[in-house]
C-alpha positions in Angstrom: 0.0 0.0 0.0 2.9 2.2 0.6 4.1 2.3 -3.2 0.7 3.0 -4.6 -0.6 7.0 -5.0 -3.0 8.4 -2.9 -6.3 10.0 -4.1 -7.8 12.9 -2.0 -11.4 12.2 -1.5 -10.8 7.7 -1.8 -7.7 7.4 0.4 -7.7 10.9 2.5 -9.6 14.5 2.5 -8.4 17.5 4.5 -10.3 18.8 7.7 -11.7 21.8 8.3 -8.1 23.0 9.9 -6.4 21.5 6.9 -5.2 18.6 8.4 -5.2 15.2 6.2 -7.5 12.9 7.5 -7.6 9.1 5.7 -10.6 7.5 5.2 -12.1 4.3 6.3 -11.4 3.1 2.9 -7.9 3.9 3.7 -7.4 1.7 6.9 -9.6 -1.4 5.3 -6.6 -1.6 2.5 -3.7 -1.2 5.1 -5.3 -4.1 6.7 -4.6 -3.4 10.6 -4.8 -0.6 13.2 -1.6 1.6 13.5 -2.7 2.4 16.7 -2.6 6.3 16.4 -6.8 6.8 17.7 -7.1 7.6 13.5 -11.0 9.4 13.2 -12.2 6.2 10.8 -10.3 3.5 12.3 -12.6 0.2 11.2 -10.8 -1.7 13.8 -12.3 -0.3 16.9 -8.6 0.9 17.5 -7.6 -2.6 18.4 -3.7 -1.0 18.9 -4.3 1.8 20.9 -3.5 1.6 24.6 -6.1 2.0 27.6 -7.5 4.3 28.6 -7.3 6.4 25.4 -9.3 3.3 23.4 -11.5 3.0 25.5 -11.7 7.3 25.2 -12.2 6.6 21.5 -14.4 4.2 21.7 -16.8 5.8 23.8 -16.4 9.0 21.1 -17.2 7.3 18.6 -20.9 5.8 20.2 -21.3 9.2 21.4 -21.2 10.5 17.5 -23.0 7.9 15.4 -25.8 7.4 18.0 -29.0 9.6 16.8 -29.8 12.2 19.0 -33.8 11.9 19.6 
């Protein structure tokens, strides 16, 4: 994955500050969580230490659960 190009908008997108933010997509073709707490990490951030998974974790119920 390394060797192959990049395309904004498939593999990444910038934030609102400008910062470079890759996409679920992304992570699915690396294969594995880097363990960095990455925004779409498909792997419920299976590499990240306590407490900040479970910190993520909870973030990321809090922000896909509709608000009634």
């Amino acid at each position: 994955m390394n060797n192959l190009p990049l395309n904004e908008g498939v593999d990444f997108y910038y934030d609102e500050h400008g910062y470079v933010v890759f996409t679920e997509q992304y992570h699915l073709n690396k294969g594995y969580c880097c363990g960095h707490g990455c925004r779409h990490c498909p792997y419920d951030y299976e590499s990240v230490p306590e407490p900040r998974r479970s910190q993520l974790l909870d973030q990321k119920r809090s922000t896909s659960t509709p608000k009634a």
